[in-house]
C-alpha positions in Angstrom: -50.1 -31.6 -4.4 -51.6 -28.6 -6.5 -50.2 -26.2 -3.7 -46.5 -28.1 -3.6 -46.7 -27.3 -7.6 -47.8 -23.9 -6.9 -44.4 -23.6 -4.6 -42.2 -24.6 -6.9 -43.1 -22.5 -9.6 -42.8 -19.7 -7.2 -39.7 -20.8 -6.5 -38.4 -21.1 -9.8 -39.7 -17.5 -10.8 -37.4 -15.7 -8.2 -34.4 -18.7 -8.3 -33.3 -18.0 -11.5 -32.7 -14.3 -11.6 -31.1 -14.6 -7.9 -28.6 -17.5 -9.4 -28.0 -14.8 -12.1 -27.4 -12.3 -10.1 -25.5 -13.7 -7.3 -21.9 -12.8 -8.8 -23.1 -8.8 -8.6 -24.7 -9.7 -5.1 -21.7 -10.9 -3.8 -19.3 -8.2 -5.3 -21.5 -5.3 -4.7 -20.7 -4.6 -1.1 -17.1 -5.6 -2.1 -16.7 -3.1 -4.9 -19.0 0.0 -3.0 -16.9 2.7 -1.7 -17.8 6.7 -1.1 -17.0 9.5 -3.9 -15.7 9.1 -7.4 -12.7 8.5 -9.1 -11.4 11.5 -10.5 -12.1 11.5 -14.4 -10.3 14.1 -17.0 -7.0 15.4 -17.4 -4.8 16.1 -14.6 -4.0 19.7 -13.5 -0.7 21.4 -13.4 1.5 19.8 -10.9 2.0 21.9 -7.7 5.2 23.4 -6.7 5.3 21.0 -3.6 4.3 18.3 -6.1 7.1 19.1 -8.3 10.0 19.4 -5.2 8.1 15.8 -4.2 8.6 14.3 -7.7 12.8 15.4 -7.9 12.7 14.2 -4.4 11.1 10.6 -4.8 13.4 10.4 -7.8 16.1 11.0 -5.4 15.6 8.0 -3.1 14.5 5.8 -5.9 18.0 6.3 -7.4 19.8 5.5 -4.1 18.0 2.8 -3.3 17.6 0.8 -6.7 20.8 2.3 -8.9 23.2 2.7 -6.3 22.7 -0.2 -3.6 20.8 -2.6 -6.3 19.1 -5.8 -5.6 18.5 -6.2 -1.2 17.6 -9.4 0.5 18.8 -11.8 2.8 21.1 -13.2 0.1 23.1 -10.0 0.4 23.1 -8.6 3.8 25.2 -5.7 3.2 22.7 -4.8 0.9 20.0 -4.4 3.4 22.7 -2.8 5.8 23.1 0.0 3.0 19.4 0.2 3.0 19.6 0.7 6.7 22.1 3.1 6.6 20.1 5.0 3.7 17.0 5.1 5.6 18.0 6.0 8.8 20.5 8.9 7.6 17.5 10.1 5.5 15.2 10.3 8.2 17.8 11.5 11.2 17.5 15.3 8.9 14.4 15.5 10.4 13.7 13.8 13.5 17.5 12.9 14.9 17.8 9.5 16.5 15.8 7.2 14.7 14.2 3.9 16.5 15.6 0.5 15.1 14.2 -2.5 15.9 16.7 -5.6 15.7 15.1 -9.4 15.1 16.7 -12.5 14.1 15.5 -15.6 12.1 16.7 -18.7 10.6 20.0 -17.6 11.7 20.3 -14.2 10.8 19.9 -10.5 11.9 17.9 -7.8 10.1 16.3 -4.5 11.4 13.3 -2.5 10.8 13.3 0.9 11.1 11.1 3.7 12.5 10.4 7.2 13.2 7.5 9.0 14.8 5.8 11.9 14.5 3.5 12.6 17.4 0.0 13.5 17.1 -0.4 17.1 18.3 -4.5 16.4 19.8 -4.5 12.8 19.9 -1.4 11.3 20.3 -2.4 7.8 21.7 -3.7 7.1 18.1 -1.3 5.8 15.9 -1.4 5.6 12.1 1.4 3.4 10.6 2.6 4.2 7.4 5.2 1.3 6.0 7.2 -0.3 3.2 9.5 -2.8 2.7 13.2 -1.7 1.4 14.2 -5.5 0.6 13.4 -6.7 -3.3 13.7 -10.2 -4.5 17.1 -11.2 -6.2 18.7 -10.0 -9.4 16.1 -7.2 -8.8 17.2 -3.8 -8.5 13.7 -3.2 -7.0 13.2 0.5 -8.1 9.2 0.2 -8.0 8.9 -2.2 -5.7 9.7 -1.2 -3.7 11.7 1.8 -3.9 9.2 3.6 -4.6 7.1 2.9 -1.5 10.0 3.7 0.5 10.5 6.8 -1.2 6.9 7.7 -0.5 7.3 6.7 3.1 10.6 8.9 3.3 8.7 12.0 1.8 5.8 11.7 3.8 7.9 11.4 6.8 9.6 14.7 5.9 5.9 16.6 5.2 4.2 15.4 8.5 7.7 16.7 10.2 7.1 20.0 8.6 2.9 20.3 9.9 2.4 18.2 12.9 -0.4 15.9 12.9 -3.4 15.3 15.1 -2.6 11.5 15.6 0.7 10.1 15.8 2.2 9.0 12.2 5.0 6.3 12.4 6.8 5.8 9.5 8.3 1.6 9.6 10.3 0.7 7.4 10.6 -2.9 7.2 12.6 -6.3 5.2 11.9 -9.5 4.3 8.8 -9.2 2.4 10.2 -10.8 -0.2 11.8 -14.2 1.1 9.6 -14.8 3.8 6.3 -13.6 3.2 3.3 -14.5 5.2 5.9 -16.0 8.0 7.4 -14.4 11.1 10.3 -13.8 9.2 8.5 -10.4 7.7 10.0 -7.1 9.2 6.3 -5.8 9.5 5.0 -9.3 11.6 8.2 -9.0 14.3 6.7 -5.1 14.2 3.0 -5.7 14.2 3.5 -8.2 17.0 5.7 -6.2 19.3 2.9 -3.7 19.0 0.4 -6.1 19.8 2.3 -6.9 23.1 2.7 -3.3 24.1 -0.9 -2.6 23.4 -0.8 -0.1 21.1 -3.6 1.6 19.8 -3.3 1.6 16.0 -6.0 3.0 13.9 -4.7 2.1 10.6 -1.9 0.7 9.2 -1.0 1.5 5.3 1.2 -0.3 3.6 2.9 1.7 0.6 3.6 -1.1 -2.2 4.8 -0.5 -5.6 3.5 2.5 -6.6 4.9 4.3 -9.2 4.0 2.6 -12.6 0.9 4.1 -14.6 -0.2 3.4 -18.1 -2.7 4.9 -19.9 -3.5 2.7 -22.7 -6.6 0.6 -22.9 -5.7 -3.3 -21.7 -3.0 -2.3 -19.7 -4.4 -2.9 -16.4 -5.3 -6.7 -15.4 -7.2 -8.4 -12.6 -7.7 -11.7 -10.7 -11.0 -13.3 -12.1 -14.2 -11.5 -12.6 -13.0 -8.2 -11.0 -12.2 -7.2 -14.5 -16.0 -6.3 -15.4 -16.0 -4.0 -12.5 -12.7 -1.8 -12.8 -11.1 0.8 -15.5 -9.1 -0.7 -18.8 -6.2 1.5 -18.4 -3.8 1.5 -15.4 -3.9 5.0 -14.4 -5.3 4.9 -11.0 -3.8 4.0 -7.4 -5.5 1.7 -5.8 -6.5 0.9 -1.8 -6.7 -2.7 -1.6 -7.1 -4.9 1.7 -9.0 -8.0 2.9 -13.0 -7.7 4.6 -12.2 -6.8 7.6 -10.3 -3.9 6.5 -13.0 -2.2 5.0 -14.0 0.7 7.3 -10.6 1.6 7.0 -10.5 1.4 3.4 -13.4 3.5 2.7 -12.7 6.0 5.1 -9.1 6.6 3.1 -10.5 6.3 0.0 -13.4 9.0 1.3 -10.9 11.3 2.6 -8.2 10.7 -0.7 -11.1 11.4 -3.0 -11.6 14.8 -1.3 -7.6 15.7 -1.4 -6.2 14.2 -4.3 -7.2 15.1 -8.1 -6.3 11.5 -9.1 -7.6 8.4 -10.0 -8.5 5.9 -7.5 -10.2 2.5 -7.2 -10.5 0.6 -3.9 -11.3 -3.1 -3.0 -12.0 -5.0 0.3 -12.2 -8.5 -0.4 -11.7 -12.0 1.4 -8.0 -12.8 1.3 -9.1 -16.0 -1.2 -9.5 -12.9 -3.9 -5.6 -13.4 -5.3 -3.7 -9.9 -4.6 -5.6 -8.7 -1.6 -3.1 -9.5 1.0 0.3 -9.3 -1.1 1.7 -6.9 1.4 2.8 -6.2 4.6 -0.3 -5.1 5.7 -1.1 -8.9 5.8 0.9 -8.8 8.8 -1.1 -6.5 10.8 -4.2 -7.5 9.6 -3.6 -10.8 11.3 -2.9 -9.7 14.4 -6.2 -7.9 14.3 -5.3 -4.3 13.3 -6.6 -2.3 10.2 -4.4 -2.4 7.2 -4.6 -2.0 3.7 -1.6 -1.5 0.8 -1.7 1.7 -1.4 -0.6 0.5 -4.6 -0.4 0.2 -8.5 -1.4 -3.2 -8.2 2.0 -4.6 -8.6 1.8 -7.6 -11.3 -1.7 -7.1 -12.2 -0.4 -3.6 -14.0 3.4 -3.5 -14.2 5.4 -5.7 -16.7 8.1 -5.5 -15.2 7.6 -6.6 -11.6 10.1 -8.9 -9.9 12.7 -8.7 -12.9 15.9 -7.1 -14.0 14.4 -4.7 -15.7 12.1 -3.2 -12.3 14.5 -0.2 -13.3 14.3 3.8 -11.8 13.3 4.5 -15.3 10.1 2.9 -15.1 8.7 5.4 -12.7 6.4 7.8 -13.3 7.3 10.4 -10.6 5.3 13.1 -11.6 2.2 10.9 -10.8 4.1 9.3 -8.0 4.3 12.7 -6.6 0.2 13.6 -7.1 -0.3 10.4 -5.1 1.9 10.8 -2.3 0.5 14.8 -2.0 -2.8 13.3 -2.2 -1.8 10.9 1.1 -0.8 13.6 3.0 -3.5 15.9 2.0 -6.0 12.8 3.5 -4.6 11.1 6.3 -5.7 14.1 8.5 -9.1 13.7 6.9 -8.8 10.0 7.2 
């Protein structure tokens, strides 16, 4: 009996600080990621930085003033889009893919371009974002400005060849039909999966292009909130666990490039955001994918309104981080 009592108290002296700690255990190996954020004032934008900014502003404006609000609802919309997309990218690398799907009924298309990898061109990174936005939603952040991002970085890699191949997927239905098959990225991810590609990475641009300063203005799901900054200034990396190699090596490689703020989060897909993308897709089908983001609700006030407007669009900052992307993914 004496040495049973002698066992519990043992137990109770190293219990109690483990129970305590258990929260930072768990969220430690979620939360650890290589470099550091960068912390001060930003420098002087560079002259390809400042051609990227007028640029994203550009496509923003096409896509959210001049087309609007893009869904199912309103096919021609997403025809526009199409037509937008496609024109855009045909500057640079003439006929453009288009892959044509239908469900419940109707046809949409995903588009895509590729630049091939000038060492290792059986390595794919996919770079993607949706051109669809929920209705009564001119969509100018999200996600015209992923779109934009895609377009630009399209246009850069065109310019310096990369070692891998970059393909650059634009796809619909996010919106509407969201973890489904009805997503433009799951028809994509799965007709890679049949053809046996070798993708590397997939990122998944998604609402970037809202920042904010002030202290407060940046939310999270529960408990993450100890862990991250106040103030939305940052772009973020976000996928589920089994993304994380690929996460850290991005947000290694970004770190290095980009004189920016970044934060970065693996997570199981229970952890309320993680997922929110197409990347969701292609992590499913067992490919690494994460979203490069602004963290969408958790940050911008204006998400999935009428008011998701092209002047709520920081492009300056929307430029450093798409500069910063193309600066890494050789790295990555």
């Amino acid at each position: 009996m004496f040495r049973i009592k002698i066992g519990f108290k043992r137990l109770a002296a190293w219990t109690l600080p483990v129970l305590l700690l258990s929260p930072v255990l768990f969220i430690a190996p979620v939360l650890s990621m290589p470099g550091k954020s960068f912390i001060g004032p930003l420098p002087p934008l560079l002259e390809a930085e400042k051609q990227l900014s007028h640029s994203l502003r550009s496509h923003v404006e096409a896509l959210a003033s001049d087309i609007g609000d893009r869904h199912l609802y309103k096919p021609g919309k997403l025809s526009e889009s199409v037509s937008y997309i496609k024109a855009t990218l045909s500057q640079w690398y003439g006929k453009v893919e288009s892959q044509q799907f239908e469900f419940e009924g109707q046809l949409f298309e995903n588009v895509i371009a590729e630049c091939p990898g000038a060492k290792k061109p059986d390595e794919i990174i996919v770079l993607g974002a949706h051109y669809d936005s929920v209705q009564d939603c001119p969509g100018a952040n999200d996600n015209g400005s992923g779109v934009a991002a895609v377009l630009e970085l399209a246009r850069l890699f065109h310019e310096h060849k990369p070692e891998r191949t970059i393909r650059f997927v634009f796809f619909p239905n996010e919106e509407f039909f969201f973890n489904t098959e009805g997503m433009g990225s799951y028809q994509y991810a799965d007709l890679c999966k049949h053809r046996g590609d070798k993708i590397k990475a997939m990122l998944s641009l998604e609402t970037i292009g809202y920042y904010n300063d002030s202290k407060g203005s940046q939310k999270y799901p529960p408990g993450l909130g100890f862990f991250y900054p106040k103030q939305g200034d940052f772009i973020a990396f976000v996928g589920t666990s089994g993304s994380r190699s690929a996460i850290k090596r991005m947000v290694k490689a970004f770190r290095k490039s980009a004189q920016f703020p970044s934060e970065a989060l693996s997570a199981p897909a229970f952890i309320p955001g993680v997922d929110w993308s197409d990347h969701q897709a292609f992590a499913r089908l067992g490919y690494p994918a994460f979203m490069v983001t602004d963290t969408a609700p958790y940050r911008y006030p204006y998400y999935h309104t009428p008011e998701d407007t092209v002047d709520k669009i920081d492009f300056d900052r929307t430029a450093r981080v798409v500069y910063g992307l193309y600066r890494a993914l050789p790295l990555f």
